[in-house]
Structures are given as structure tokens and as C-alpha cells.
C-alpha positions in Angstrom: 0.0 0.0 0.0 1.4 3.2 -1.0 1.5 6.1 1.4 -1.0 8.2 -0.6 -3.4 4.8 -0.3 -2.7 5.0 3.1 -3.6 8.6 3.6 -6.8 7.7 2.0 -7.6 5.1 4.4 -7.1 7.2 6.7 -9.7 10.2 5.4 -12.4 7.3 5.1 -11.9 6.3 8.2 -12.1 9.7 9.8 -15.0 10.6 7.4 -16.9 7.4 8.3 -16.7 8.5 12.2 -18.0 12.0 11.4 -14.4 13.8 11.4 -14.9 17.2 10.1 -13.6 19.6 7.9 -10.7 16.5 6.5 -8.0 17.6 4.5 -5.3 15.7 2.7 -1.9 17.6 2.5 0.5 17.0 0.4 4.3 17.4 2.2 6.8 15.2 0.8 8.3 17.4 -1.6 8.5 20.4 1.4 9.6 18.2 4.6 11.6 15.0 5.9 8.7 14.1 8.1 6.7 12.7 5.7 4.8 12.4 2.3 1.3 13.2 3.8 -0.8 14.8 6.2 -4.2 13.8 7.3 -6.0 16.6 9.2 -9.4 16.5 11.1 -11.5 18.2 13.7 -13.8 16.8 16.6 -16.4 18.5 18.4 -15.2 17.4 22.0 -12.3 15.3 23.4 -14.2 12.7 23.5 -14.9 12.5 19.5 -11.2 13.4 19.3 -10.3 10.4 21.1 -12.4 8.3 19.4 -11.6 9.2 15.9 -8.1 8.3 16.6 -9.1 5.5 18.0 -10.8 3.9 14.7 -7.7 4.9 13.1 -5.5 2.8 14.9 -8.1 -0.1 15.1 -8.4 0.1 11.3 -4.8 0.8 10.6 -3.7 -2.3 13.0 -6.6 -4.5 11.0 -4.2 -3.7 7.7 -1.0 -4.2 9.5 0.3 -0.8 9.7 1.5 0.1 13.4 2.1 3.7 14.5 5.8 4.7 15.0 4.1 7.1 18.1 0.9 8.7 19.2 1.0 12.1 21.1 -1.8 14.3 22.8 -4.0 11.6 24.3 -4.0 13.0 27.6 -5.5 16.3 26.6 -7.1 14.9 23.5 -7.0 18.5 22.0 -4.5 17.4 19.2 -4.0 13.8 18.7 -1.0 13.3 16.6 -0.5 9.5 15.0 2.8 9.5 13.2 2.6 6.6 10.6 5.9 6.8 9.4 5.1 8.4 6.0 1.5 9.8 6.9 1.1 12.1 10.0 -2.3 12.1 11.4 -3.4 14.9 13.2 -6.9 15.0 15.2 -7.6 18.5 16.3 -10.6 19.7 19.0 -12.1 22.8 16.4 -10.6 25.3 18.8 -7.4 23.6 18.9 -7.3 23.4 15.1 -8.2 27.2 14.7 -5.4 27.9 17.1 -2.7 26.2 15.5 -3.7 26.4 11.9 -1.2 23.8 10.3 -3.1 24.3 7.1 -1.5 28.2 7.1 1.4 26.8 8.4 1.6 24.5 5.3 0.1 26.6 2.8 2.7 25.9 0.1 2.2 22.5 0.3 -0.9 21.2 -2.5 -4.3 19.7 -0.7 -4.7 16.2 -2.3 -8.6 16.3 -3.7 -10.5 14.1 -1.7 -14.2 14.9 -2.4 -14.9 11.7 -4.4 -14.2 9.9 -0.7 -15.9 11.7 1.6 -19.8 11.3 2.2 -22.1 14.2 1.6 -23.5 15.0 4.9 
């Protein structure tokens, strides 16, 4: 599976469990870290922790371990580093805060609206 398959994977996961506002960056030509970025927000901690949750579970059911999660504790930014994917799960005020997607402007948003559902 290639790391943009993975990525994708990851967006239907999150979309499935009601993630909002997904994006799919695209890093690998601007950063070591990795190829992709999945972003998503959560309504509480609670949703936060669950969404990362079903990504693990789903991830694990393909064979595909984290290398490290961060933030579960707070569950305002869950960050799941999957080697060439980084996963982060944001609380909508944490997201708005830290605003990876200004951050990363240069990099190019994957188009993902043929996977997610139309709510």
C-alpha cells in the first residue's frame, strides 16, 4: 500500500466516524517528516479520542502500526505519526489555534471529495 493509499484510508476512516472539515496535504516534496498529512477536527475530546481511535483499530486490522501517538491525555491534538502519513486529530478550537493548514500553505491539498460522504 502506498502512502497516498494509506492517507486515503485514513480520510475514510475519519470521514466514516463523522471527522470534520478532513483535509489531505500533500508534504513530501517540502519536509523529511513525511509524504502526507491527514488533518481533522472533533467537536469534543471525546470525539477526538475516538476518531483516533478507529484509526489505529483500522490501521492495526491492515497491518500498519504507529511509530508514536502524542496528545491523548488532553485529547485536544492527537497526533499519530505513521511513518510516511502524520495524522493529526484537532478539538475545532485547537485546530483554529494552530492552523497547520496556514502553516503549510505551500504544500498542495490532495482532492479528496470523491471519498468523503455528503452530509
Amino acid at each position: 500500500m502506498t502512502s497516498l493509499e494509506q492517507a486515503k484510508t485514513i480520510v475514510k476512516v475519519l470521514d466514516k466516524k463523522k471527522g470534520k472539515d478532513i483535509k489531505l496535504v500533500e508534504i513530501k516534496n517540502l519536509s523529511s517528516l513525511g509524504d502526507y498529512f491527514v488533518i481533522a477536527s472533533a467537536t469534543s475530546t471525546t470525539q477526538v479520542k475516538s476518531l483516533a481511535d478507529e484509526v489505529e483499530e483500522e490501521m492495526t486490522k491492515l497491518g500498519f502500526e504507529p511509530n508514536r501517538v502524542e496528545g491523548r491525555q488532553s485529547a485536544q491534538w492527537i497526533l499519530m505519526d505513521y511513518y510516511d502519513v502524520m495524522v493529526h486529530v484537532f478539538l475545532e478550537e485547537s485546530r483554529n489555534f494552530y492552523n497547520l493548514e496556514r502553516l503549510w500553505c505551500d504544500a498542495p491539498q490532495v482532492d479528496i471529495s470523491d471519498i468523503l460522504t455528503k452530509d
